[in-house]
C-alpha positions as CSV (number, residue, x, y, z in Angstrom):
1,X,0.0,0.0,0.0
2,X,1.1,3.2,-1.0
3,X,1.6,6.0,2.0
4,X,-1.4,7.8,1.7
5,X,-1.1,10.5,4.6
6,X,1.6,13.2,5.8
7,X,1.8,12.7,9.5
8,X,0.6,10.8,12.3
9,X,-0.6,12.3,15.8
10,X,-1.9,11.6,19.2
11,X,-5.3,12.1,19.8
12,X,-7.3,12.3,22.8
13,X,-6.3,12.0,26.8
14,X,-7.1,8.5,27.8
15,X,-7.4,6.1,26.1
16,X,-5.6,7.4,23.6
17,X,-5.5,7.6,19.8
18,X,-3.5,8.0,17.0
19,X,-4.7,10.3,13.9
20,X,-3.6,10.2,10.2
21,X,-3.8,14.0,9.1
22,X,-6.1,14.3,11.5
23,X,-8.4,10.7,10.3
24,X,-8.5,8.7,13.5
25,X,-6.2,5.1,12.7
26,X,-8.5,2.2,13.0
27,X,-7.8,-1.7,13.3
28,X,-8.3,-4.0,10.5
29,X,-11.9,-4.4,12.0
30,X,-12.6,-0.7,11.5
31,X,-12.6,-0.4,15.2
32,X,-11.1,3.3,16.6
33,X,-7.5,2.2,17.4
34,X,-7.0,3.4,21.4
35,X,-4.6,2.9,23.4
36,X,-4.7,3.0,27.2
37,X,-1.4,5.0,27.8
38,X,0.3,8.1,26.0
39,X,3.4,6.3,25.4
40,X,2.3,3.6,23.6
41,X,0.0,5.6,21.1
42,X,3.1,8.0,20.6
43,X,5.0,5.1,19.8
44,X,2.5,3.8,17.6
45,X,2.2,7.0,15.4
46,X,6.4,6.9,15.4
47,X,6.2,3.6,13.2
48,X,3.3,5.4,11.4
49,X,5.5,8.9,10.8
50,X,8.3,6.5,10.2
51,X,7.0,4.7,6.6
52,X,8.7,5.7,3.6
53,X,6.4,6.0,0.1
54,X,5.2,2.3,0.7
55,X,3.7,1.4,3.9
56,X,5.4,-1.8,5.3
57,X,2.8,-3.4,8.0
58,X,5.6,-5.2,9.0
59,X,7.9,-2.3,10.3
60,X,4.9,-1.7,12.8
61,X,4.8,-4.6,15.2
62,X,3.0,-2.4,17.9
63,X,0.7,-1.6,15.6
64,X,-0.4,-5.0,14.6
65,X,-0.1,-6.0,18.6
66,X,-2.6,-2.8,19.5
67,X,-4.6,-4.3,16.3
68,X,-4.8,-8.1,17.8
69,X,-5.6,-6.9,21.3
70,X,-8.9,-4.5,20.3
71,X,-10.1,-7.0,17.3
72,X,-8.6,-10.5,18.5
73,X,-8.3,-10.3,22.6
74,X,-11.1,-7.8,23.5
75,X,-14.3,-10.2,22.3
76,X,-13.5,-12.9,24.6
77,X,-10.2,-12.2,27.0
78,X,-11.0,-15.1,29.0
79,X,-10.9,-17.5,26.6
80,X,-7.4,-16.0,24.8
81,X,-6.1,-15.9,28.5
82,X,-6.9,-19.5,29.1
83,X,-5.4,-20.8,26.1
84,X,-2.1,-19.0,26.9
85,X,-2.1,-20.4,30.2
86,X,-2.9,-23.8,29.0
87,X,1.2,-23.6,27.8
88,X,1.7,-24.3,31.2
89,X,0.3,-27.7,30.9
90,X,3.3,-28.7,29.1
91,X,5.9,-25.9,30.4
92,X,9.2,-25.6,28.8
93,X,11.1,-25.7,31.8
94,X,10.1,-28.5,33.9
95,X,10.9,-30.6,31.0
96,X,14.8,-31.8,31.1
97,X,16.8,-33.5,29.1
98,X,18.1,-37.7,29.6
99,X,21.8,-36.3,28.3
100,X,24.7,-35.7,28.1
101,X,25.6,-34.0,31.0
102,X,26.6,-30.5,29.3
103,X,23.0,-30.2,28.2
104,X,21.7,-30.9,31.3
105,X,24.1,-28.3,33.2
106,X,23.2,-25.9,30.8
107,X,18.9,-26.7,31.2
108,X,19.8,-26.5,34.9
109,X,21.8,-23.2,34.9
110,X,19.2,-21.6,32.8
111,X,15.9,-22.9,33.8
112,X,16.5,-23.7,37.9
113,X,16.4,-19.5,38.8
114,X,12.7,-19.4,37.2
115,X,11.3,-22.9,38.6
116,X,12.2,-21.4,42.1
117,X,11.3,-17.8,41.4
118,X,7.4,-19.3,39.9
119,X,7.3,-21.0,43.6
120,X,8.2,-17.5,45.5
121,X,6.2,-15.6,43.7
122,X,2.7,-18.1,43.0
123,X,3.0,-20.4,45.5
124,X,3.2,-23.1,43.6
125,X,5.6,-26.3,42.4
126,X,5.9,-27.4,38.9
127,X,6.9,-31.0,38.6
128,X,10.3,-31.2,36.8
129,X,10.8,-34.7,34.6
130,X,13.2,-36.1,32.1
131,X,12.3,-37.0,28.2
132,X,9.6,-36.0,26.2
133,X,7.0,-38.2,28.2
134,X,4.2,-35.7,29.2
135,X,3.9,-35.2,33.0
136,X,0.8,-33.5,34.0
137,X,1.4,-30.1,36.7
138,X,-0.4,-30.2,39.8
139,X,-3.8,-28.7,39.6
140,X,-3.2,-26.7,42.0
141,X,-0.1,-25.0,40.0
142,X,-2.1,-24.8,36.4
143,X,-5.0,-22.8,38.6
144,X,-2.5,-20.5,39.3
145,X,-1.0,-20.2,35.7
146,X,-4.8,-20.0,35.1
147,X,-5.6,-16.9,37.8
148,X,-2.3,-14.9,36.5
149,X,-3.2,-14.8,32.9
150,X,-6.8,-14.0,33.4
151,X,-5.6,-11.0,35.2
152,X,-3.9,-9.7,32.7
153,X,-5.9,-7.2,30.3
154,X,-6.3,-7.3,27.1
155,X,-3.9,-5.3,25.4
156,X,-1.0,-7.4,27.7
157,X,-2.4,-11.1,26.6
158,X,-1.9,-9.4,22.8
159,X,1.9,-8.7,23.9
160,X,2.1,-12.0,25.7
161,X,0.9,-14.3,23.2
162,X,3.9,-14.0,21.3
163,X,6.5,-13.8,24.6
164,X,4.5,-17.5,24.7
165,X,4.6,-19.1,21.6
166,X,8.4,-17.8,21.0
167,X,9.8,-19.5,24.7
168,X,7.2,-22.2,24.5
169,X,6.4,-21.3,28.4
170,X,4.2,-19.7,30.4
171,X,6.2,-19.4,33.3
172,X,9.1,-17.4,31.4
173,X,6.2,-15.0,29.9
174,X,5.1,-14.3,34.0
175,X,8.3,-13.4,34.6
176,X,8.8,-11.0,31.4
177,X,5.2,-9.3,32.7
178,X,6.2,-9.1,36.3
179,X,9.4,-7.2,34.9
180,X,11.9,-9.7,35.9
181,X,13.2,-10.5,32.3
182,X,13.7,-9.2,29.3
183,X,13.5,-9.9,26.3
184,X,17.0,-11.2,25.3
185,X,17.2,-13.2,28.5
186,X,14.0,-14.6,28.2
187,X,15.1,-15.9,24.7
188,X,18.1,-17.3,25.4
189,X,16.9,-18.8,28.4
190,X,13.9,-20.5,26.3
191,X,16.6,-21.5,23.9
192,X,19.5,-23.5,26.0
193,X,18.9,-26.8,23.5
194,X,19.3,-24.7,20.0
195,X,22.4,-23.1,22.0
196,X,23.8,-26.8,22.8
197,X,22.7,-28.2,19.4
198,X,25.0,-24.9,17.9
199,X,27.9,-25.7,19.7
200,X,28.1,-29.2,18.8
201,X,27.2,-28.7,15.1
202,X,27.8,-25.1,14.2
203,X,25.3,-22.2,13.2
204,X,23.0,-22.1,10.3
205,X,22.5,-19.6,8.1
206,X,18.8,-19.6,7.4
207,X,18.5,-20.5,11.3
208,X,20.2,-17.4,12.3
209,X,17.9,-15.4,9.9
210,X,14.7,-17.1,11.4
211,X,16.1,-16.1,14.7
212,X,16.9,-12.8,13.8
213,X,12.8,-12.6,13.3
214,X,11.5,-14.3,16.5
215,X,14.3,-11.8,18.5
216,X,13.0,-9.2,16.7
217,X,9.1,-10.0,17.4
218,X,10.0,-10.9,21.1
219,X,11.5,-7.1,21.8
220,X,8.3,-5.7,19.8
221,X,6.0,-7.6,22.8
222,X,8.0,-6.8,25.6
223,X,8.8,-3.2,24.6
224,X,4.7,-3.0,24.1
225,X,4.4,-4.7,27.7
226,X,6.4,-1.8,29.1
227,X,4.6,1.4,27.2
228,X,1.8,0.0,29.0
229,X,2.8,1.1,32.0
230,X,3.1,4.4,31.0
């Protein structure tokens, strides 16, 4: 698509717009695009102001995330918060390798820290196991998985869906929310086994390049994690 306005501008004082020469932005549902803080729509209108002649969709993940939460999240939270928290059912790192013993130090190094911070902080114990045998968590735990996503509004499950999907856990994306990781850490952390798998056998080019693009999309949902808090 073609740039077809001069400038994008913040509109209103909560929530919060963003204007195209004045023509409020809307989602791909025609919905009013707004925001809930200042920073975010400012930062939404920056990847608007920054297009060139063709409009790249893109070069404007916050966009797209501020799109998916008002046309995607909004109709039924509940339900877009469960299935995020069903991830937890299966959670990346209570599942450990049989071997060798450098991949296992390395799973340990990396995932132990967030195992015992998910106890502090939810009162709760995942159950660690070895091999790709499925181990089911304590009720009790998923409930609290369950409770911690369904707190979250909508515009965070839009930011968190991808923190999700990209570390394949659930406990990881609590700790990005809570503001305990970001979003380097949380990727390498969610990727120990690619890490070992490198070191044994060397890098890939295309690899790199589709890890270039899931870095890339993981710093877009945790930087629009953070304008949400103003």
């Amino acid at each position: 698509m073609k740039r077809f306005y001069t400038a994008a501008s913040v509109t209103g004082d909560g929530p919060f717009g963003v204007a195209l020469d004045g023509r409020a932005l809307r989602t791909p549902a025609r919905v009013p695009l707004a925001v809930p803080t200042a920073a975010l729509a400012a930062a939404i209108a920056d990847e608007w102001n920054a297009q060139g002649d063709q409009i790249n969709p893109r070069a404007m993940p916050l966009t797209g995330l501020a799109n998916a939460a008002i046309d995607r999240v909004a109709p039924d939270a509940p339900a877009f918060a469960a299935r995020l928290a069903g991830w937890g059912e299966s959670e990346l790192i209570a599942y450990r390798a049989d071997g060798p013993a450098s991949l296992l130090a390395g799973q340990a190094e990396a995932w132990d820290r967030w195992v015992d911070w998910f106890a502090r902080r939810f009162d709760a114990a995942l159950t660690l196991t070895s091999g790709v045998m499925h181990v089911p968590q304590p009720p009790a735990t998923l409930a609290r998985i369950g409770a911690a996503f369904a707190a979250f509004t909508p515009f965070q499950l839009a930011a968190l869906d991808p923190v999700v999907s990209i570390t394949g856990s659930a406990v990881l994306a609590l700790a990005v929310a809570a503001g305990e990781l970001d979003a380097d850490a949380a990727y390498d952390i969610a990727h120990v086994d690619a890490r070992w798998q490198e070191e044994q056998w060397g890098r890939d080019p295309l690899a790199e390049q589709a890890e270039a693009t899931r870095r890339a999309d993981l710093a877009a949902a945790v930087h629009f994690l953070r304008l949400l808090e103003g």
